[in-house]
ZAKE-554980 format. One line per field, with one value per atom (N, C-alpha, C): residue in one letter; atom name; x, y, z. Coordinates in nm, 2 decimals. Atoms other than C-alpha are relative to their C-alpha. Layout:
! residues N
residuo: [a  ...]
atomo: [CA  ...]
c1: [X  ...]
c2: [Y  ...]
c3: [Z  ...]
! end
This chain:
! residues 165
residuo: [x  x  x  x  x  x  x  x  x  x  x  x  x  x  x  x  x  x  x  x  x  x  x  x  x  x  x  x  x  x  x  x  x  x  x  x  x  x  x  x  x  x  x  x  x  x  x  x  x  x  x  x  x  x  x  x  x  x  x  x  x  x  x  x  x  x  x  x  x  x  x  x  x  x  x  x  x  x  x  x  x  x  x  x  x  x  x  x  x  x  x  x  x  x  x  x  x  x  x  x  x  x  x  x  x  x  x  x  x  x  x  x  x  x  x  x  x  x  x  x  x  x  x  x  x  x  x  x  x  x  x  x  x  x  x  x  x  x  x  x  x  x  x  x  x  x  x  x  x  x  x  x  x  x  x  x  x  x  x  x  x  x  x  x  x  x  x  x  x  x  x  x  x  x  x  x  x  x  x  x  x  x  x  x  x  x  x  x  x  x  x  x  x  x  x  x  x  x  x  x  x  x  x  x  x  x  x  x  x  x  x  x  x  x  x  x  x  x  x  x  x  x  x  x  x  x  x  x  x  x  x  x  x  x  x  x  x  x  x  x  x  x  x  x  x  x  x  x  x  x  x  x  x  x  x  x  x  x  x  x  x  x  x  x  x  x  x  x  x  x  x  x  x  x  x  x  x  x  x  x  x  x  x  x  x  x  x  x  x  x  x  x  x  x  x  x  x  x  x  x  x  x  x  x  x  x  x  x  x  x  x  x  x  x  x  x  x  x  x  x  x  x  x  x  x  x  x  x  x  x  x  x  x  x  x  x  x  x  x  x  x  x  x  x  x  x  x  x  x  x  x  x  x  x  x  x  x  x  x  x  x  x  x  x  x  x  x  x  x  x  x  x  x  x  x  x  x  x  x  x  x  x  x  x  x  x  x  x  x  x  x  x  x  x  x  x  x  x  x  x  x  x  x  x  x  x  x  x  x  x  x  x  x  x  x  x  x  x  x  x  x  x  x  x  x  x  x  x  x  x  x  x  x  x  x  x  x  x  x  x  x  x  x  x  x  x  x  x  x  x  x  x  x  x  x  x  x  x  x  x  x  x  x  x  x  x  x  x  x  x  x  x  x  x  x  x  x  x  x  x  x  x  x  x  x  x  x  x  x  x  x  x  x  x  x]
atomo: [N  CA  C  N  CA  C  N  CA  C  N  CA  C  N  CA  C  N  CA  C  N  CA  C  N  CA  C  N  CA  C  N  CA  C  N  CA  C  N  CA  C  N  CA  C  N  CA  C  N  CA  C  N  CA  C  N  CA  C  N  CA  C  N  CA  C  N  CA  C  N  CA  C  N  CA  C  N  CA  C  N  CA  C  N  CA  C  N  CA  C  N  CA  C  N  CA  C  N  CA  C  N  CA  C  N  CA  C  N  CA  C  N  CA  C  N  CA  C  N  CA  C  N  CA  C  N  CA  C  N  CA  C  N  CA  C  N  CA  C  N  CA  C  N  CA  C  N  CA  C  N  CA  C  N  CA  C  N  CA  C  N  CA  C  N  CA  C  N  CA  C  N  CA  C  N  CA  C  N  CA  C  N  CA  C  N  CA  C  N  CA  C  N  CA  C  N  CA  C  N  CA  C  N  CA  C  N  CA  C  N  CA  C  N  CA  C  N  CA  C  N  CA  C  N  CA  C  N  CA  C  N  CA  C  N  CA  C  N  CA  C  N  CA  C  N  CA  C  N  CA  C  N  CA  C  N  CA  C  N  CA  C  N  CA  C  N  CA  C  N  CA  C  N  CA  C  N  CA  C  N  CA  C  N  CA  C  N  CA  C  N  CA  C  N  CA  C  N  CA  C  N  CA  C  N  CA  C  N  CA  C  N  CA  C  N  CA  C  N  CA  C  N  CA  C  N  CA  C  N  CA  C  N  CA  C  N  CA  C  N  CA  C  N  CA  C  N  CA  C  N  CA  C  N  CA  C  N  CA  C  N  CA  C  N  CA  C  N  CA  C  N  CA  C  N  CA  C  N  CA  C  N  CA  C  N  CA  C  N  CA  C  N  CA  C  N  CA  C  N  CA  C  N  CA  C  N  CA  C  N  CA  C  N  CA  C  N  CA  C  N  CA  C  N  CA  C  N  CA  C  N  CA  C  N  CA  C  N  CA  C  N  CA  C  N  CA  C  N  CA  C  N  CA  C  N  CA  C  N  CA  C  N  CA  C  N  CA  C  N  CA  C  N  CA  C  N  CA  C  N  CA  C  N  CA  C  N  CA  C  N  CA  C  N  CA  C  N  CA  C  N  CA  C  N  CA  C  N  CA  C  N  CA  C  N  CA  C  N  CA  C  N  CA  C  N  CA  C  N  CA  C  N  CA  C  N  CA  C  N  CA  C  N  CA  C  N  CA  C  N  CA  C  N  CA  C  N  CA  C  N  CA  C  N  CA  C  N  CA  C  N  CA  C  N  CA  C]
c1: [0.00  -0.43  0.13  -0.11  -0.10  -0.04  0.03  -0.17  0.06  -0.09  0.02  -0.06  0.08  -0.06  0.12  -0.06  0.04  0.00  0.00  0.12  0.04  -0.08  0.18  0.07  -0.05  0.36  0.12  -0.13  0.68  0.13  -0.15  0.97  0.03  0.03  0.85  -0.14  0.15  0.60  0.03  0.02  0.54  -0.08  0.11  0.46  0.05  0.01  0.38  -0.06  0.04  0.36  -0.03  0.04  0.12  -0.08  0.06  -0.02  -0.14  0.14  -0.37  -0.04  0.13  -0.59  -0.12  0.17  -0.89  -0.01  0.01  -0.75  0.13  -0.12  -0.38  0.04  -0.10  -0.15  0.13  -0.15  0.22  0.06  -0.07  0.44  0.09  -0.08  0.61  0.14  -0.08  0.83  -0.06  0.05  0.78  0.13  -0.09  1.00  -0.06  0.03  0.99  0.06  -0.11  1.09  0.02  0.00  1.22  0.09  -0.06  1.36  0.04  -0.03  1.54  -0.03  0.03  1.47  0.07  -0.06  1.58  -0.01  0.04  1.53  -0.11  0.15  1.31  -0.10  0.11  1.00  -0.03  0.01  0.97  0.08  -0.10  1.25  -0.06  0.08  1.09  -0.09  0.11  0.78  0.03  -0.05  0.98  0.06  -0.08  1.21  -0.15  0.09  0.85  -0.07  0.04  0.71  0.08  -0.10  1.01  0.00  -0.01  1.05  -0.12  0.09  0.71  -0.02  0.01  0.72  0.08  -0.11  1.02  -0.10  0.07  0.80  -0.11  0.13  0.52  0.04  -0.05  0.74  0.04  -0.03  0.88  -0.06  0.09  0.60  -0.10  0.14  0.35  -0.13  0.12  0.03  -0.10  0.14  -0.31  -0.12  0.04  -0.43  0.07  -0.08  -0.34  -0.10  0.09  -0.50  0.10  -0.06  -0.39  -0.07  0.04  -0.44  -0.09  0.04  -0.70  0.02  -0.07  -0.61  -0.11  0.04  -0.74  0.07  -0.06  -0.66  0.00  -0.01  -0.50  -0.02  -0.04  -0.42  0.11  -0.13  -0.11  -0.06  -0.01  -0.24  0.09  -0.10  0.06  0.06  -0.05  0.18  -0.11  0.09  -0.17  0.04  0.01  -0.15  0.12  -0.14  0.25  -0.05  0.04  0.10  -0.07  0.09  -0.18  0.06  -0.07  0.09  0.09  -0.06  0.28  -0.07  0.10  -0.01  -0.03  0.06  -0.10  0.08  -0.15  0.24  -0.07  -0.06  0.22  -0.15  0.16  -0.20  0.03  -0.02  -0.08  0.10  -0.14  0.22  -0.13  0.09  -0.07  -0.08  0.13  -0.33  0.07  -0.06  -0.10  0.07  -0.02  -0.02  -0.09  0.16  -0.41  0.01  0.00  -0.36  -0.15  0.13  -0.71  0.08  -0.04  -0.69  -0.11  0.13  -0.88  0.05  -0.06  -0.86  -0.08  0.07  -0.95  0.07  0.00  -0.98  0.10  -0.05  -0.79  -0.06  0.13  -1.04  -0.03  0.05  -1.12  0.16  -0.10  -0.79  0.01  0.04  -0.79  -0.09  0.12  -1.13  0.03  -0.03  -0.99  0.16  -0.13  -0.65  0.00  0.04  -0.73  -0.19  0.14  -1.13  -0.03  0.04  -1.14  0.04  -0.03  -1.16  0.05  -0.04  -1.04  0.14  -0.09  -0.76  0.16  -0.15  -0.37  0.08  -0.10  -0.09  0.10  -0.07  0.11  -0.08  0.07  -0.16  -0.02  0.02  -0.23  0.14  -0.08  0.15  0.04  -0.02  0.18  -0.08  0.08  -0.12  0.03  -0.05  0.04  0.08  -0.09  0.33  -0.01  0.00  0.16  -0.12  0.12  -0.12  0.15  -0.05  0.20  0.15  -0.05  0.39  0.14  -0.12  0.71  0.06  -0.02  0.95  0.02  -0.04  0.98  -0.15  0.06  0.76  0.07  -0.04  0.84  0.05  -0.03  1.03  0.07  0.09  0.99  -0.14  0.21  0.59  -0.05  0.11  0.50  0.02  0.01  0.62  -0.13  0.09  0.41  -0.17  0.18  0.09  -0.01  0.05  0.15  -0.04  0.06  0.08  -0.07  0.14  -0.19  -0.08  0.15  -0.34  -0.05  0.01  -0.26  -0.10  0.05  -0.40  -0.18  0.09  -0.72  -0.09  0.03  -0.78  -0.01  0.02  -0.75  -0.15  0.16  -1.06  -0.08  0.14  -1.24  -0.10  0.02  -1.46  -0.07  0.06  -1.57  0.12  -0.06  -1.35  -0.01  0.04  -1.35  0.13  -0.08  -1.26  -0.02  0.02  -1.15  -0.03  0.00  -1.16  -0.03  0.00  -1.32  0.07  -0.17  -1.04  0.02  -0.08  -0.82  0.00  -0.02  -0.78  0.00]
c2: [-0.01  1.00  -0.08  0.03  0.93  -0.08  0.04  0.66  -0.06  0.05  0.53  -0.10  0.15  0.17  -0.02  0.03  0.09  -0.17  0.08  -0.27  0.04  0.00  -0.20  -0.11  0.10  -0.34  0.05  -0.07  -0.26  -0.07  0.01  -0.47  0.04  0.00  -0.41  0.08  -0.09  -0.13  -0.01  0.00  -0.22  0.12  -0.14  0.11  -0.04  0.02  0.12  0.10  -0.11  0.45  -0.03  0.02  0.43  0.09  -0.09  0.64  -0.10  0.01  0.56  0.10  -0.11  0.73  -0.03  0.02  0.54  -0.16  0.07  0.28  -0.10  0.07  0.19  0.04  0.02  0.16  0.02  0.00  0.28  0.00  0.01  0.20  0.12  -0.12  0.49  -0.03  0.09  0.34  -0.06  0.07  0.12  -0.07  0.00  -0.02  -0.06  0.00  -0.05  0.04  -0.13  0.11  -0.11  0.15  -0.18  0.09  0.02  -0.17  -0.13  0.07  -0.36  -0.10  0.05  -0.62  0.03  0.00  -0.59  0.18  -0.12  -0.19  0.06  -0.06  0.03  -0.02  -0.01  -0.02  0.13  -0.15  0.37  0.06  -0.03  0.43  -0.05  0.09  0.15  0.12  -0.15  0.39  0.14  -0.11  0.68  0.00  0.02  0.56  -0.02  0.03  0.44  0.11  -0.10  0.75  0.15  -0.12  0.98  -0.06  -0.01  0.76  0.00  -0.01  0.76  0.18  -0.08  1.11  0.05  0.03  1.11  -0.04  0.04  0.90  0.12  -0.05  1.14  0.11  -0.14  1.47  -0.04  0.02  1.27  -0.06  -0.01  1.17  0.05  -0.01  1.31  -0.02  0.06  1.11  0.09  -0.05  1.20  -0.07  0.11  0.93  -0.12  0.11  0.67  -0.13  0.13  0.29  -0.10  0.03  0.10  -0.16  0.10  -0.27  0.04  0.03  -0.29  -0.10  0.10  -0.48  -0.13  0.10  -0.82  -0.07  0.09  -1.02  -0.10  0.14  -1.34  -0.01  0.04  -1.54  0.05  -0.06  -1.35  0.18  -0.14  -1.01  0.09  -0.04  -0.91  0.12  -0.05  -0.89  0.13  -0.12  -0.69  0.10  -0.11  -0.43  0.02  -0.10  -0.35  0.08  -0.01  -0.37  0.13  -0.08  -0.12  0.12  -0.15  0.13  0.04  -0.06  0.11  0.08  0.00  0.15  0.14  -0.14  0.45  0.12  -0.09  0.64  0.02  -0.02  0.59  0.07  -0.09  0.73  0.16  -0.13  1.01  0.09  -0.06  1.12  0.04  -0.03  1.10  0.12  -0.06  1.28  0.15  -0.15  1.59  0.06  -0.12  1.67  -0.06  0.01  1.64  -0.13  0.15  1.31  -0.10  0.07  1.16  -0.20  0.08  0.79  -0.09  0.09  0.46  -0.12  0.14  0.11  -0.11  0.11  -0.21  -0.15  0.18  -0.59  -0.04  0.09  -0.84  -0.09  0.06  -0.99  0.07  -0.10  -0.65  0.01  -0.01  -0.67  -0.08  0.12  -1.03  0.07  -0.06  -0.92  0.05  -0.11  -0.63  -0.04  0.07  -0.76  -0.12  0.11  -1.10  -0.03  -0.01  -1.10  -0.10  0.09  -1.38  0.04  -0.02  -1.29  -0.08  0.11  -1.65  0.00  0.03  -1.61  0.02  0.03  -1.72  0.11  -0.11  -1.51  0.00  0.01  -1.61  0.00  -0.02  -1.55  0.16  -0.13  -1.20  0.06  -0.08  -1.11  -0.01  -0.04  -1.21  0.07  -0.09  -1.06  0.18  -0.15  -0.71  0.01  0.03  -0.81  0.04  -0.01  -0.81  0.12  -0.10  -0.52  0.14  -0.10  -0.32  0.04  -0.07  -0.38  -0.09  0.04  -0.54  -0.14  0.09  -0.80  -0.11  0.08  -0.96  0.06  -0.06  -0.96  0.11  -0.02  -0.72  0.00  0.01  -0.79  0.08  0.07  -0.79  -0.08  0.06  -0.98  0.17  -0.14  -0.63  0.09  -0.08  -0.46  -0.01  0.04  -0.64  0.01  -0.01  -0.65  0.19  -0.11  -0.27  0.08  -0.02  -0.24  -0.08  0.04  -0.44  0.07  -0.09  -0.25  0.18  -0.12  0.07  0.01  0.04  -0.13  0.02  0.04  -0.22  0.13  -0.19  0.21  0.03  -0.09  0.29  -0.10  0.13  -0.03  0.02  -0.04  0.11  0.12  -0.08  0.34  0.05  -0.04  0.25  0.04  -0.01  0.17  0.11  -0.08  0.39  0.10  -0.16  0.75  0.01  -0.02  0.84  0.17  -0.13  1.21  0.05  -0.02  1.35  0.13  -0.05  1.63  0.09  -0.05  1.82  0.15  -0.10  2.18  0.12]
c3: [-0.15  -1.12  0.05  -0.06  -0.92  0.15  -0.16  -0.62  0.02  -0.11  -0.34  0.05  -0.06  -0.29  0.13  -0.11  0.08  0.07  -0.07  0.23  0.07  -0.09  0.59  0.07  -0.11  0.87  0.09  -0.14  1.12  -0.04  0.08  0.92  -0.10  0.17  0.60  -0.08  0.04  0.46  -0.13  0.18  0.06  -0.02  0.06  -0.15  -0.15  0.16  -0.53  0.01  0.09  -0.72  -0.08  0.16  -1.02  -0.05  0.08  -1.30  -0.01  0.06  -1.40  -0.07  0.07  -1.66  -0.03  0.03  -1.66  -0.08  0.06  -1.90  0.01  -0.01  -1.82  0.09  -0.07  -1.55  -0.05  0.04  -1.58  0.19  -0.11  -1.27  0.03  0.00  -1.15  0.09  -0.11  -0.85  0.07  -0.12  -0.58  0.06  -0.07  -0.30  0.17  -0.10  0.03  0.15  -0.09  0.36  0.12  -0.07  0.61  0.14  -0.15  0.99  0.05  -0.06  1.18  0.10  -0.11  1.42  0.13  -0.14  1.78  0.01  0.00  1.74  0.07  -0.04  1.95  -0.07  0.05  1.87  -0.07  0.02  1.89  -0.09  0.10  1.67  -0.14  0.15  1.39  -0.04  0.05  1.40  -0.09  0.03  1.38  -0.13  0.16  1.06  -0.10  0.06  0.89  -0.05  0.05  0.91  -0.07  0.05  0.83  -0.17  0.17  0.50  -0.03  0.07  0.44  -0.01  0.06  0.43  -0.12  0.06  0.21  -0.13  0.13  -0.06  -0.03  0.04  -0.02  -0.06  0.11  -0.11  -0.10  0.11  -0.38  -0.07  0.09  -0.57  -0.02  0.04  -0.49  -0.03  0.09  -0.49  0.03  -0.03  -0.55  0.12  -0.11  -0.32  0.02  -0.11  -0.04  -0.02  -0.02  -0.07  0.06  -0.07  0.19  0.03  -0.06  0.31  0.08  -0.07  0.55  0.10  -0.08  0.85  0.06  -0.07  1.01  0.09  -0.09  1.30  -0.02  0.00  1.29  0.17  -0.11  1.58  0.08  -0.06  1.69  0.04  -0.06  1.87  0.01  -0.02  1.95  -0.15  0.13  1.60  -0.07  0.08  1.48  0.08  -0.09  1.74  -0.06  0.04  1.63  -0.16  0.14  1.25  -0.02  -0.02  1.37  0.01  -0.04  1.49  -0.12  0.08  1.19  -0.11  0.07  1.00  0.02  0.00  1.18  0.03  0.05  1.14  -0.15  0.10  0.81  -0.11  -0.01  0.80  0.02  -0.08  1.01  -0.13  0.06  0.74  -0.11  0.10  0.43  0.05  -0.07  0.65  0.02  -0.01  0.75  -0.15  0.16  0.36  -0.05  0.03  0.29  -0.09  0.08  0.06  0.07  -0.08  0.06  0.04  0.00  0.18  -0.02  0.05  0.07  0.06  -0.02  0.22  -0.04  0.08  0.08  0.07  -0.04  0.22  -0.12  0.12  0.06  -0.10  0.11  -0.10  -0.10  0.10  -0.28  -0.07  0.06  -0.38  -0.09  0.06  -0.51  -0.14  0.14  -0.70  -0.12  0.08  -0.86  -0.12  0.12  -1.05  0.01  0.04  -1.05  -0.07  0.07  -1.12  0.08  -0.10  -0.84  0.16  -0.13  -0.46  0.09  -0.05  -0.35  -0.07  0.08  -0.59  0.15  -0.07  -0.44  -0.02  0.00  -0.40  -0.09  0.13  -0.70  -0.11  0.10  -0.93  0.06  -0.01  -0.77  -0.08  0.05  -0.83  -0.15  0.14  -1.15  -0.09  0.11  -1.28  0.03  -0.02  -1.10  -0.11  0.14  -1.31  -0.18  0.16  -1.66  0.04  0.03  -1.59  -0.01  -0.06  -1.47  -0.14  0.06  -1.77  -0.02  -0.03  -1.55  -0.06  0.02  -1.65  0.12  -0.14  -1.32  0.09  -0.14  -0.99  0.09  -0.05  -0.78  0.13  -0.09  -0.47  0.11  -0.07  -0.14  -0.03  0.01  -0.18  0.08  -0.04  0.05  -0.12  0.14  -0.31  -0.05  0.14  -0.50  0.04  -0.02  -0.29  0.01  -0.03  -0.22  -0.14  0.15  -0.62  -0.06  0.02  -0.61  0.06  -0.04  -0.43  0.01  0.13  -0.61  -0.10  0.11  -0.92  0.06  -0.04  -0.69  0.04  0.00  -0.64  -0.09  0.16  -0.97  -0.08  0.06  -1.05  0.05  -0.07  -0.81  0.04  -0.06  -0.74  0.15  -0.12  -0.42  0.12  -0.07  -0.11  0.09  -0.12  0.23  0.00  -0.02  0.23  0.07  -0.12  0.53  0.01  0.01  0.45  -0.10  0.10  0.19  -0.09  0.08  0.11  0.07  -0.09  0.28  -0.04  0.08  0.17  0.12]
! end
C-alpha cells in the first residue's frame, strides 16, 4: 500500500511517501511544500493546494493520514492551520484518495510503542523503521512519515470516506 503521511500547516505542510506491505516500510519521497511569510494568505492556500496536487499526480497514494488538529493557546494560528489543512483534504478528496487522521498520541504509540514519548525519540525511530541515514528535515518531514508509518500500524483511525469511485 502507497500512503501519504500529511503534517499540515500554512508555512510548512510535511508529506512522506511510503510503501508498506504488512511487514516493512520503504520510503519513497518526502519533502515539503513551504510559503512565504508576509504573502496573501489566499495565495499561501492556493500554492499548498496546487503542490499538493502536484504530489498526488506524482505518486500516487493509496491513502491520506493526516495529523489531526488541536488547539493550543494561539487561535489565531489553529484557524490559519485549519485552512491549510482543508486545502490540502479538498486536493485528496477530489481524486477519491481515501483519508485517515490520527492524534498525536496515536502517532507516538504506533512508532515509538509509547504515547508520552518526545520528539527526538519519535524522529529517530522514523529514521531506523524507514531505513534513512539521517532524520529527515524540516521536523514537518519527519512527523509527516510518522505518521505515514502510524497508517500502515494501524488498522483503525477515522475514515472520512469510505471510497470514492
Amino acid at each position: 500500500m502507497r500512503i501519504l503521511g500529511i503534517d499540515p500547516g500554512y508555512a510548512i505542510v510535511g508529506f512522506g511517501v511510503v510503501e508498506y506491505d504488512g511487514y516493512k516500510f520503504v520510503p519513497v519521497h518526502f519533502g515539503a511544500i513551504t510559503t512565504e511569510a508576509g504573502t496573501d494568505f489566499t495565495l499561501r492556500l492556493k500554492t499548498i493546494y496546487d503542490d499538493m496536487n502536484t504530489v498526488l499526480n506524482t505518486f500516487k497514494p493509496e491513502a491520506m493520514a493526516i495529523e489531526k488538529l488541536f488547539f493550543n493557546t494561539n487561535q489565531k494560528t489553529g484557524i490559519d492551520v485549519a485552512q491549510a489543512r482543508g486545502v490540502t483534504l479538498l486536493a485528496a478528496t477530489n481524486m477519491g484518495i481515501p483519508i485517515y487522521e490520527y492524534t498525536p498520541l496515536q502517532v507516538k504509540q504506533s512508532v515509538v510503542g509509547y504515547g508520552r514519548a518526545e520528539k527526538p525519540q519519535v524522529m529517530e525511530m522514523t529514521r531506523r523503521i524507514l531505513g534513512l541515514a539521517d532524520v529527515p528535515k524540516p521536523d514537518d518531514t519527519a512527523d509527516a512519515l510518522a505518521i505515514a508509518i502510524c497508517h500502515g500500524h494501524s488498522s483503525g483511525g477515522i475514515k472520512y470516506k469510505e471510497q470514492f469511485k
